[in-house]
C-alpha angles and dihedrals in degrees: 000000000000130000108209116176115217104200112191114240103207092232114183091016103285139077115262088216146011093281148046109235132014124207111210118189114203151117101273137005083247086060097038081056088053091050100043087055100045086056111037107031095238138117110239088206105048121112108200092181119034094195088055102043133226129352094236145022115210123190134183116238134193106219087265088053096058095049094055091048092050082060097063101032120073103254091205087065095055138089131191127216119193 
């Protein structure tokens, strides 16, 4: 498995969920997208402001890559999806 991170944009000027960032764990980022949605209710793809961008950014992590992010990033703020 995968570990994609799916970090909220803030497009339009609000947050699309309850938290910042979303780790999702699965074979592929096409299949990460299919489980984010079916989750969270929200289109991965979608872009609610043009000027701001996408919803939301989603990147690819090795296992040493997450932890570091989860450093940095607030852990109260995230979510993981399996």
């Amino acid at each position: 498995m995968k570990a994609f991170v799916f970090c909220d944009g803030h497009s339009g000027g609000y947050t699309k969920n309850d938290f910042e960032w979303c780790v999702v764990y699965a074979e592929n980022e096409a299949s990460a997208r299919a489980k984010f949605k079916e989750k969270t209710e929200c289109d991965s793809f979608a872009v609610t402001c043009e000027c701001c961008g996408p919803d939301f950014w989603v990147d690819e992590y090795t296992e040493e890559e997450l932890v570091e992010y989860r450093k940095y990033a607030n852990d109260n703020e995230g979510e993981t999806i399996r």
